[in-house]
N, C-alpha and C positions, 0 to 999 in steps of 0.2 A: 193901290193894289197892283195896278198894272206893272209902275214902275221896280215893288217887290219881285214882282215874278221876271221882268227882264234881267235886274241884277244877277238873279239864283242863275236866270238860263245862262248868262255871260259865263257867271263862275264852272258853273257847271260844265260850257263847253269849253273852259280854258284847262281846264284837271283834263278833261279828256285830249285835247291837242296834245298835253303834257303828255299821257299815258301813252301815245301812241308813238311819241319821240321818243320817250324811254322805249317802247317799245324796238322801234325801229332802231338804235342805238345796240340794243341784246342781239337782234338779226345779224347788225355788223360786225357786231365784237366775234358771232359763235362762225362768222363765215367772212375770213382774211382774203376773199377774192374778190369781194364789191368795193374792197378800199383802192383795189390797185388800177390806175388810170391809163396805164400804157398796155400795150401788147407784151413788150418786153417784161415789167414788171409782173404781169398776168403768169405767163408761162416759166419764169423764176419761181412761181410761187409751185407747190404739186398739189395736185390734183385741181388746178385750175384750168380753163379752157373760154378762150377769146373768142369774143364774135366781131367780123370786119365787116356786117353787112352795111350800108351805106343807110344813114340815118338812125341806127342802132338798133338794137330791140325794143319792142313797144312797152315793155313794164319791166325794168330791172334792169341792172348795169351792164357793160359787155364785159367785165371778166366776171363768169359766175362759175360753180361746183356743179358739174356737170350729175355728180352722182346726189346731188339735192335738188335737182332741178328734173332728173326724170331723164337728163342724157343731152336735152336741146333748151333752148332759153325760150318763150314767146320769144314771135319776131323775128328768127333766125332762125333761117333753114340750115342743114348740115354744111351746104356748100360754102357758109359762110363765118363756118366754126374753126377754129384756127386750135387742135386739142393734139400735139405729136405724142408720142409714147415712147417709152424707151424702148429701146430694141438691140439684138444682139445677134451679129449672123458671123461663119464661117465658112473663108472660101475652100472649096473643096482641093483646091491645087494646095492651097496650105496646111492639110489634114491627114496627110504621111502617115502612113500607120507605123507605130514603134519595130526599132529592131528588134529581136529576144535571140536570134543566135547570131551564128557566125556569117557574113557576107565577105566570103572569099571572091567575089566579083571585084568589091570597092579596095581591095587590099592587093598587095605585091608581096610573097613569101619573102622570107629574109635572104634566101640566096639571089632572088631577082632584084631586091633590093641594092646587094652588094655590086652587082654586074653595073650597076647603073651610077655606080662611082657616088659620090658625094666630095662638099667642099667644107674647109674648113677655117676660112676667112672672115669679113664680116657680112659676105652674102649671105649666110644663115645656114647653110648646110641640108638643104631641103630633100635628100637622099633618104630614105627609108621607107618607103611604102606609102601607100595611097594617106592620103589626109582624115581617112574616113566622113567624107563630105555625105556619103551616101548613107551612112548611118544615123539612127534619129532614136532621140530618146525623152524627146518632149513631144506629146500631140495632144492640141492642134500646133501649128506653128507660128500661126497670125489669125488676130479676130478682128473684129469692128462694132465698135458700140456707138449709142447714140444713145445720151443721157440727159437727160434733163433735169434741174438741180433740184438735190432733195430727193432723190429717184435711188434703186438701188435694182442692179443686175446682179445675176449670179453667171459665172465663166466657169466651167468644167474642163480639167484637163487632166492627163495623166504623165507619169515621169517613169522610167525603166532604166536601169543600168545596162547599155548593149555590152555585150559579152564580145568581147576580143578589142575592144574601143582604145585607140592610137592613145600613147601616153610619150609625153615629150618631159624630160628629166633632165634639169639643168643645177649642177653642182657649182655650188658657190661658197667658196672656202678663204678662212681665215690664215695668210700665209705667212704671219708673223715669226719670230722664229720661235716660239713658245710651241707650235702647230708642226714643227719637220716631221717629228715623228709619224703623227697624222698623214702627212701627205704621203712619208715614203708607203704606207698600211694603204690608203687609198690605189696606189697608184697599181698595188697588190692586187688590190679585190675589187679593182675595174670590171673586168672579164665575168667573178662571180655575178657582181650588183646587176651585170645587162643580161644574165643566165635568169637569174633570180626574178627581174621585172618580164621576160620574154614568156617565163610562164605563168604571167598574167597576163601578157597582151602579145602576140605577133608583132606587134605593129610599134615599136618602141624606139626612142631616140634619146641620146644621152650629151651634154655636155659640160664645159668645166670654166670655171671664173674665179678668179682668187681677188683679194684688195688686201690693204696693208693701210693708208689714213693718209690726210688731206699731207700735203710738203708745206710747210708751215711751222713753225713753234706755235705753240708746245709741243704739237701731236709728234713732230718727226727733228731731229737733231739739221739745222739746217746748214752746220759747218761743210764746207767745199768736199771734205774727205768722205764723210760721214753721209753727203748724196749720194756719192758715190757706192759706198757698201759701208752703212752704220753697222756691224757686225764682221765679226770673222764669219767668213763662206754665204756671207751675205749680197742677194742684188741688189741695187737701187732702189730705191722705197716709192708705192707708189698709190695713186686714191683705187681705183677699180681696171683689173685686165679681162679683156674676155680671152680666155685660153685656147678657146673652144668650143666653138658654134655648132648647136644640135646636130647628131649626125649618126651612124646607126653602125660607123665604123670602133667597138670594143677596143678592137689593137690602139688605136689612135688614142681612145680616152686614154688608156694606161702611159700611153706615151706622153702627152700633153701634161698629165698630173705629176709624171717623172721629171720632164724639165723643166716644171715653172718653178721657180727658185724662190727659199724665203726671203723675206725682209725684216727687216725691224723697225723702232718706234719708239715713242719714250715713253708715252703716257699709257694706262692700261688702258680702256676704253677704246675701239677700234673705230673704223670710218664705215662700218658694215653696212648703214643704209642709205650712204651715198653709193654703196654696188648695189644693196636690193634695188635702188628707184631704177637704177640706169637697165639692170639683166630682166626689172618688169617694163620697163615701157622702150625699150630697144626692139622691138619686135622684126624688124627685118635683122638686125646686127646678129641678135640670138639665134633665130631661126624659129619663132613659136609659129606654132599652124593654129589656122581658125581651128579646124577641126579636130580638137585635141585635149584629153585630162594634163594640164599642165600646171607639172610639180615644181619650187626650186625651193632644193634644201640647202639650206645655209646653216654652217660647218663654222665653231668658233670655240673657243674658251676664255673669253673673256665678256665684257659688256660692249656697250653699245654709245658712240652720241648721236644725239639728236640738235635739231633745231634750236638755236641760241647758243651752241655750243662755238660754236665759228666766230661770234664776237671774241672769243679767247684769240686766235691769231689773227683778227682782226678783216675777218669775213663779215660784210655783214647785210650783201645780197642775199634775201631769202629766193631758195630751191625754188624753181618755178616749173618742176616737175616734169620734164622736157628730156628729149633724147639728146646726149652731146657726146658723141664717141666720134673718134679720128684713129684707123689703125688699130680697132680694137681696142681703145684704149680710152677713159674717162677725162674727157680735154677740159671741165669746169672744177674739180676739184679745188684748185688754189679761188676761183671767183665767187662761188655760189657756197650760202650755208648750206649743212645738212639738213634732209626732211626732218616734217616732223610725221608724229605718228599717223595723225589723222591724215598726211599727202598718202602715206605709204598704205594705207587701209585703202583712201578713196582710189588709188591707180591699183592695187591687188582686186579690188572689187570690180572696176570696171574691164582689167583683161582676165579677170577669171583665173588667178593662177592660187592653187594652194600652198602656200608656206610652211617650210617644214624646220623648225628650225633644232637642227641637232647639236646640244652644246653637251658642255661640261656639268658634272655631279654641281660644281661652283658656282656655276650661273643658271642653273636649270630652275630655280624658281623664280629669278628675273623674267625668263624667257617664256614662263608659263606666263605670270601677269603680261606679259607682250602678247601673247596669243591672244589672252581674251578680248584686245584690241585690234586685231589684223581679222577683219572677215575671212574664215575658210581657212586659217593659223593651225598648226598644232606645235609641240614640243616631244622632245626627248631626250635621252640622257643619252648623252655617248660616253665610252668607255675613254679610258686615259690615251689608249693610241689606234682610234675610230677602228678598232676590229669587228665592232658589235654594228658598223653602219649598214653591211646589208639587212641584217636581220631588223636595224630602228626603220629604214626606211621603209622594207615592207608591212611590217604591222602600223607604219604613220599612214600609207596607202590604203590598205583597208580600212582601218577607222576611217580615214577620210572619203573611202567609196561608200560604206555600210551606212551612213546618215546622207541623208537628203534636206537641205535646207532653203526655204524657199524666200526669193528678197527681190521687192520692184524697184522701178525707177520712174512712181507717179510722184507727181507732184505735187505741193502742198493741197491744189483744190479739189483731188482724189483721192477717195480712203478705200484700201486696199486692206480687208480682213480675211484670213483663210481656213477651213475647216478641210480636216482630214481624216480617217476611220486609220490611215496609217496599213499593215496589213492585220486589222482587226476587219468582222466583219460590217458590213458601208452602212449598217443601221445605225452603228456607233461612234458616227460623226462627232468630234471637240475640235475644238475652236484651236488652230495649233497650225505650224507652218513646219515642221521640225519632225519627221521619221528617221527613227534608227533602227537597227538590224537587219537591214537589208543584205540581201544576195543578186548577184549577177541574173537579170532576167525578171525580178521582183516588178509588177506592175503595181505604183503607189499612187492612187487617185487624189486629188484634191479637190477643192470647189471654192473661187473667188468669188467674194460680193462686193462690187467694188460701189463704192456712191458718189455722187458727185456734191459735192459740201457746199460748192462757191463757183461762181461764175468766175472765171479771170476779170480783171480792167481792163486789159491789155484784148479786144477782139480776135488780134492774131493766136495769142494761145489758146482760143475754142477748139483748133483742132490740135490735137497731140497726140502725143504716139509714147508709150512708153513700155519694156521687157520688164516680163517675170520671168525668170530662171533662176536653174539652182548654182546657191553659193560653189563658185568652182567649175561650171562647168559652163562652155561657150556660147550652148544653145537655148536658146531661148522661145519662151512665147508674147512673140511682139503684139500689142492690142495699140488700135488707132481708135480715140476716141471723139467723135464728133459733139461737141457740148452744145447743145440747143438752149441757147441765151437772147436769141432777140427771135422776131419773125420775118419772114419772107416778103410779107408785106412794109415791111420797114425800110425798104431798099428799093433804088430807082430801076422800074425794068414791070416793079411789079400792079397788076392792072388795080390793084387797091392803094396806091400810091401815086399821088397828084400833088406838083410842085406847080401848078399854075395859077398868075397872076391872081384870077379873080376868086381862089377856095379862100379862105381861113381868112379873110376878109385882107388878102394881101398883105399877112402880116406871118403867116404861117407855110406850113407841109401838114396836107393831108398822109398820114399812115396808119395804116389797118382800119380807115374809120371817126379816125380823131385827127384835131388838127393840133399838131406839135408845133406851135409859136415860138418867133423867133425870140433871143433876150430881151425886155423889156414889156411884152406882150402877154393878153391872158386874157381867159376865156375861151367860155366852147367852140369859137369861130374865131378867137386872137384879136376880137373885138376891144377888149379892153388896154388899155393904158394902165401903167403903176401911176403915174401920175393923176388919175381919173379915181376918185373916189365911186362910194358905191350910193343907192338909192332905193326907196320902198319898192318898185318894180323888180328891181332884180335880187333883193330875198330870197324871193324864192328857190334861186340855185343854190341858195346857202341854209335850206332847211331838207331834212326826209321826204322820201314823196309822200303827198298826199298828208302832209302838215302845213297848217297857214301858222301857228302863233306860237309861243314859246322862241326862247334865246337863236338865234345865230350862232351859226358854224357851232354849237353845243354850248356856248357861252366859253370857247376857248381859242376862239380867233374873232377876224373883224372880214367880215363881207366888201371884198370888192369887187364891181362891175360882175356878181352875180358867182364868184369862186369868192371859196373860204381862204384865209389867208392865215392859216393856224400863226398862235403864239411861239415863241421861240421861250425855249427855257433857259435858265441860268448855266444850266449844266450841259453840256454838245452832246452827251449820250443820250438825253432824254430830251424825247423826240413828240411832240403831237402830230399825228396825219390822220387821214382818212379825209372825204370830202367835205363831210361835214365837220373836221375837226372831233370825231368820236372816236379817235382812238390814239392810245400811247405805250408806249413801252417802259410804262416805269409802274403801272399802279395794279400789276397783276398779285397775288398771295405770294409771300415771303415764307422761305422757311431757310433756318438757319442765318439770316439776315442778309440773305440770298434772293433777289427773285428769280422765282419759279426752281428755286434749289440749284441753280448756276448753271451756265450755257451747258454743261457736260447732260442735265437732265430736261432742259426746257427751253421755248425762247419765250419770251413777253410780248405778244404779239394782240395788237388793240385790245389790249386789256383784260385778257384772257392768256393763260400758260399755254400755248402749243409744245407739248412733248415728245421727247425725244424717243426713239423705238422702243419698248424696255420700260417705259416710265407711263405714269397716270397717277392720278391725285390731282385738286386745286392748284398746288404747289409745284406738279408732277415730282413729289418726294417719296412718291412708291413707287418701288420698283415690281413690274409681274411677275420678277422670275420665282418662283415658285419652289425652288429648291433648298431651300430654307429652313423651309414650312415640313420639308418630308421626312418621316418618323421613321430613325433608326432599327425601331422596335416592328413596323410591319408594314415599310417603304411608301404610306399612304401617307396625300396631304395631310397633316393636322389628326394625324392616326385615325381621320375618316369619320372624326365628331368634332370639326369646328371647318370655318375659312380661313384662307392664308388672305391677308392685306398688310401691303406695306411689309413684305418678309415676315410678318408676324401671326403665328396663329389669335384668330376671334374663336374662344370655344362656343361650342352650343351651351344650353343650359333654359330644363325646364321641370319641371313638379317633383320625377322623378330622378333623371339624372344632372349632375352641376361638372361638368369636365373642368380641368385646369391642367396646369404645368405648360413649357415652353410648345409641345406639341400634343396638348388635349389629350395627353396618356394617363393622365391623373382624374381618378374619379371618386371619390369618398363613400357615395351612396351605389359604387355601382362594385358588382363582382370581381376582383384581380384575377391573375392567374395563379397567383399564390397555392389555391383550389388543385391548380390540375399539376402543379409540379408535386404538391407535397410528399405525395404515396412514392413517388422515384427517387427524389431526397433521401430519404428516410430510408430505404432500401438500400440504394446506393453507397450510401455514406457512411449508415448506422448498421447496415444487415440486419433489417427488421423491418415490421410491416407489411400489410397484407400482399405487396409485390414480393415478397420475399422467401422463397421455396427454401425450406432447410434442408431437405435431400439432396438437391444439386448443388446446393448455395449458390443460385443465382437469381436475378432480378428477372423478373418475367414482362415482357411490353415496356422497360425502360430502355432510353437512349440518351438521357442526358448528359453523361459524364462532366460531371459539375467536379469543379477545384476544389481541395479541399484546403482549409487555410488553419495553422494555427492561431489558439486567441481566438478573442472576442472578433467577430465582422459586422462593421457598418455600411451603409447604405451609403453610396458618391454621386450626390443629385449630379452631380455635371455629366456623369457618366450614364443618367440615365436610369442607375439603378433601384429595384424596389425592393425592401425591406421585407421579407416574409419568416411568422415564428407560429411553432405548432407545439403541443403538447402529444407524445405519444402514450402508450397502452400504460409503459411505468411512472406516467406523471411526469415525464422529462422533456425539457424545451429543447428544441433542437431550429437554427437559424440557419437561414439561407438567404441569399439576394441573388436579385434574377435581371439580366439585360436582356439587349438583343442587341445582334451585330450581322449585318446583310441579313436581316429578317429569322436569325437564328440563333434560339436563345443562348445566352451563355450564365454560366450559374458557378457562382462560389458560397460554396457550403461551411460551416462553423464545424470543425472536428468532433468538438465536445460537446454531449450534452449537458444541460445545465437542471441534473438531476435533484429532487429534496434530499436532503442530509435523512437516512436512515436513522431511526429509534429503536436501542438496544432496550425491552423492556425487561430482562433480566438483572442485567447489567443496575437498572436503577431501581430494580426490587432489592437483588443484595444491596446496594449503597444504603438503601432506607434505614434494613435491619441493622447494616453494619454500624449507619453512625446513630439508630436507637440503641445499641449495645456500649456504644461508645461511649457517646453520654450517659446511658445508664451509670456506668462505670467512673467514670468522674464524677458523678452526683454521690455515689458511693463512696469513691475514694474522700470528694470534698468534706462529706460528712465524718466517715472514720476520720480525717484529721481535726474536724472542729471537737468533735467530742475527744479526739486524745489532748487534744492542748487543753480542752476543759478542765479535765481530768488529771492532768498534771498539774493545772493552776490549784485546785481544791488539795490536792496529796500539800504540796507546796505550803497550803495556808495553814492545813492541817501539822505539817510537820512545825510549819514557824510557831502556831499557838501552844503544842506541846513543849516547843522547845523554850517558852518564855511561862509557863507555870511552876507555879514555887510550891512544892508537898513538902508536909510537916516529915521532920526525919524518925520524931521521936512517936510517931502514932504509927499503926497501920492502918493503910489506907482503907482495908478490909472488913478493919473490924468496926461492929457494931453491936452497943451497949445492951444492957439486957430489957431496959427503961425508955418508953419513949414520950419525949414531948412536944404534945401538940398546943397552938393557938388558933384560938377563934377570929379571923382574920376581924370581924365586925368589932369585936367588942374591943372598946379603947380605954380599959382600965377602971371605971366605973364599978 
């Protein structure tokens, strides 16, 4: 008996050790900060928080959830909780309030401007008025974050187009000789185009750059003469000239456009963005100012080459995006290919210049596909001999002022999303980076949520710096972000860090609390050897607290010298960790053959789906957003008789009513509206029915004005609609169906009603009589001719048997004797 009852207690308390490791295995799976061993790994994780106090806390790991734990761990006091927070500040020197009118301080009128001369070399021509440095149209200017990964700030800023804001125009034209015409028109309505921009901006600067294609075959005829001037009244052929460095001198432009001379060429396709690269990243040569909308329209009638094109005469140095002018003039031409698009995008994007490019009816749908690839790009059509260029350039300038569009320069481990009400009112915030119709002075608010996704490897790029501003325009709002990736205590200086001889049993570095061992070393003091197996004594660091029995390290690694030593899988993504070996990244719910529906919705984190913002389920395969679920018909979730889960309405459903359909609008056993339209229908549509005044002919308390359709109307489940039919006063069906669209119904009505066929009961009394008369009268007729055919058959017989009787000739037939004799038929002679 004894021995009975010992077995039972063994078994007994062996299920229980069991239950309390499972247990403790659930605790670890629902809470991913008792698995992580370092500081660094702790505060990587969000909403984790490290404790460095020396000897650790008395009951429970040092990275725990501070918001499951009550704020402190046992054992650790505040001072020794290691919990930073993200944060976000703004210096106030950086926070410039926007301009909205005119600052005639920062400006120089155009005649002041003149007096003070200008150049037109490759110094840049820096003549024309103030830079407008003092104008601001982004605030704040500069922020600072301090993020920790997994975290998400929001940055608030606003954008305004200053009114009078310096604009620098540089003309960049195709001089080929297909183009004289053009130039001699340009050279015309110089004078207009700086009238026309002036009253847009005071502060305006204009210059002029023509090219013609690389000297080389095929592009250009390279016979000795033919260098010379490939053309009658032709100059020398050339890659890119600058004519004429920004400068705010009118006379000069007209002059410069008059004598730059054309060229020719052989092939059609021009060397155009070997000039775009050179007139965007020449920035001293051109003369562009920091402080400045700066336009260059590029003027052409033909196509374009790009990059690979140069292997044709045998270039085949790729553009390395670079400034090479000598003399005004594009000194790599014969060495370096042409860009290609994506150089000519990323150097447009990085000096903010918007591209205009003005061509022909011919190539203007080329040049539209080109814009959609050049950030801050637009097109136009120019006329046959660029008469129409003032009027393309200022509507490409407007459109280009009127949108606002916003673009950073974080980097992969930063996500950068932006919400704007745009100028709707700011409850009406979408997710959008992108306003249009703006005006001069228009204050356009935004709001950045910017997250931080991933630590760097690299520790130097924890701190980085990177601009949002808008496509086009110079200023910016610069944010320095400091990424909080390891702790303080991790680094030598600090008083929870101890690199001497005798901690970690001279094999380690104490940080934050723990001793980080050198390679080869392990254990909570680096006591251990890989070479040193493990032993019944030191189990115990390789099971839960406060478990003696059940598997090691969870039965998925092997205990050495008291640490778990997880399994390695076959596969390098699938990973066992935690201390005890209780947790993996491979065995969380699947769905769509996905775990946890793919990193876009979850990560798999010990065994359990941790979800991404937006998402929840097992899986996290539901999504919360709730917009779905909202009922066209009366803007309620699930039209306010079911839950939305997983984008989907759950109807209710109980004794009396059973809801169905995509949004719980469907109810079989419950009252429609069918009810309350019908009496307006019916009026509206038919002029009848109790709504219906015959004195005034009109509807009295209706507002529906329902469509009226010919033909039969059916019901468009997709559309939501419902099928409603009534019988009126004359027994006539009369159809309608009913939606709703922004919560107000819409109704198309059947024209016709679908009346019973009227009974003429006259109409089918004469028929009666008429065909009782009818057939009376053939029954009569039938008869008068049987009895006349009768009756002529009998004359007929009669006449035949007269006609075949033989009468004696010598008697009369008359007479009779005076004597008669009779017999006795009986008597037979006897």
């Amino acid at each position: 008996m004894w021995a009975q009852r010992s077995i039972v207690n063994v078994v007994c308390f062996s299920l229980l050790a069991t239950c309390q490791a499972q247990r403790a295995e659930q605790l670890l799976a629902q809470n991913p900060c008792s698995s992580k061993t370092t500081c660094s790994e702790c505060i990587r994780t969000p909403s984790c928080a490290w404790c460095f106090a020396p000897g650790g806390p008395i009951n429970g790991p040092r990275c725990f959830n501070p918001a499951m734990e009550g704020g402190v761990i046992a054992g650790c006091s505040e001072e020794f909780i290691f919990n930073p927070d993200s944060r976000r500040t703004i210096d106030p020197e950086f926070n410039r309030e926007l301009s909205r009118g005119r600052n005639q301080q920062s400006m120089l009128t155009y005649e002041e401007s003149l007096s003070q001369g200008s150049s037109f070399g490759g110094g840049g021509g820096m003549g024309g008025g103030g830079s407008g440095s003092d104008l601001v149209q982004i605030k704040p200017q500069r922020a600072k974050m301090q993020l920790r990964m997994g975290e998400m700030q929001q940055l608030s800023f606003a954008y305004a187009q200053a009114q009078d804001y310096p604009v620098d125009l540089y003309y960049l034209m195709d001089l080929s000789r297909s183009m004289k015409n053009d130039k001699e028109k340009l050279s015309t309505l110089g004078s207009l185009l700086s009238s026309t921009m002036r009253n847009i901006t005071s502060n305006f600067r204009i210059g002029f750059g023509s090219f013609v294609d690389k000297l080389v075959m095929p592009y250009v005829s390279t016979v000795p003469k033919n260098l010379i001037s490939p053309c009658e009244g032709c100059a020398a052929p050339y890659g890119f000239r600058n004519q004429m460095s920004l400068s705010i001198d009118t006379d000069y432009f007209e002059h410069a456009v008059a004598q730059a001379d054309v060229s020719g060429n052989l092939d059609a396709p021009e060397g155009g963005f070997d000039a775009i690269m050179q007139a965007v990243v020449c920035k001293q040569e051109i003369g562009w100012r920091d402080k400045a909308r700066r336009l260059l329209v590029f003027s052409t009638d033909a196509g374009f080459h790009y990059a690979g094109d140069g292997k044709l005469g045998g270039i085949v140095q790729p553009n390395d995006g670079e400034c090479h002018m000598e003399n005004n003039g594009y000194t790599h031409s014969t060495v370096q290919d042409y860009p290609s698009i994506s150089q000519i995008n990323l150097k447009v994007k990085k000096h903010a210049i918007n591209v205009i490019f003005a061509v022909t009816a011919e190539q203007h749908h080329v040049y539209e596909e080109l814009s959609k690839h050049i950030e801050g790009s637009s097109s136009g059509v120019l006329s046959a001999d660029s008469d129409n260029v003032v009027d393309l350039v200022r509507d490409q300038y407007n459109k280009i002022t009127s949108t606002v569009e916003m673009k950073d320069t974080a980097s992969d481990a930063l996500q950068v999303v932006y919400y704007s009400s745009c100028l709707e009112p700011k409850d009406k915030k979408t997710q959008t980076n992108v306003c249009d119709g703006l005006k001069v002075g228009d204050v356009v608010e935004f709001t950045a949520e910017i997250t931080l996704k991933e630590c760097p490897k690299d520790p130097n790029q924890w701190l980085q710096s990177f601009d949002i501003a808008p496509v086009g325009v110079s200023e910016s709002l610069t944010v320095n972000v400091d990424m909080i990736c390891d702790c303080p205590c991790e680094h030598p200086g600090q008083f929870a860090y101890d690199d001497r001889p005798e901690v970690c049993s001279g094999f380690g570095v104490s940080k934050c609390g723990v001793c980080v061992c050198f390679p080869g070393r392990f254990g909570k003091n680096c006591e251990c050897s890989e070479s040193v197996g493990g032993g019944p004594d030191l189990e115990r660091g390789c099971r839960p607290h406060n478990v003696t029995t059940g598997p090691v390290c969870s039965g998925r690694g092997s205990c050495l010298c008291g640490v778990c030593d997880c399994e390695k899988m076959p596969d390098p993504t699938k990973v066992i960790s935690g201390p005890f070996c209780e947790c993996d990244n491979f065995s969380c719910d699947m769905n769509k053959g996905m775990l946890c529906s793919g990193p876009d919705h979850g990560e798999c984190v010990c065994g359990k789906c941790a979800c991404q913002p937006g998402f929840t389920g097992p899986a996290c395969q539901c999504s919360l957003d709730k917009e779905p679920c909202r009922s066209p018909e009366n803007g309620e979730i699930c039209s306010g008789n079911g839950q939305c889960m997983c984008e989907q309405c759950v109807c209710k459903s109980d004794d009396e009513h059973h809801f169905s359909g995509k949004f719980c609008e469907k109810c079989p056993t419950c009252p429609g509206r069918c009810q309350e339209f019908k009496d307006c229908v019916l009026c509206e549509v038919h002029k009848r029915g109790p709504n219906y005044n015959p004195n005034t002919k009109i509807c009295e308390n209706c507002t529906l004005y329902p469509d009226i359709e010919e033909g039969k109307i059916e019901a468009n489940e997709t559309m939501n609609e419902h099928l409603c039919s009534f019988y009126d006063d004359e027994d006539c069906l009369y159809v309608f169906v009913y939606s709703f669209n922004d919560t107000k119904p819409y109704i198309r009505a059947q024209k016709e009603r679908e009346c019973p066929k009227k009974v003429f009961i006259l109409g089918i009394v004469l028929g009666v009589i008429a065909a009782i008369v009818l057939v009376g009268l053939a029954l009569l007729m039938l008869w008068k001719m049987v009895t006349t055919i009768h009756d002529r058959r009998e004359f007929a017989r009669f006449e035949k048997e007269r006609m075949m009787a033989k009468w004696d000739t010598g008697e009369n037939p008359i007479y009779k004797q005076a004597t008669s004799t009779f017999k006795n038929p009986t008597y037979a002679g006897k």
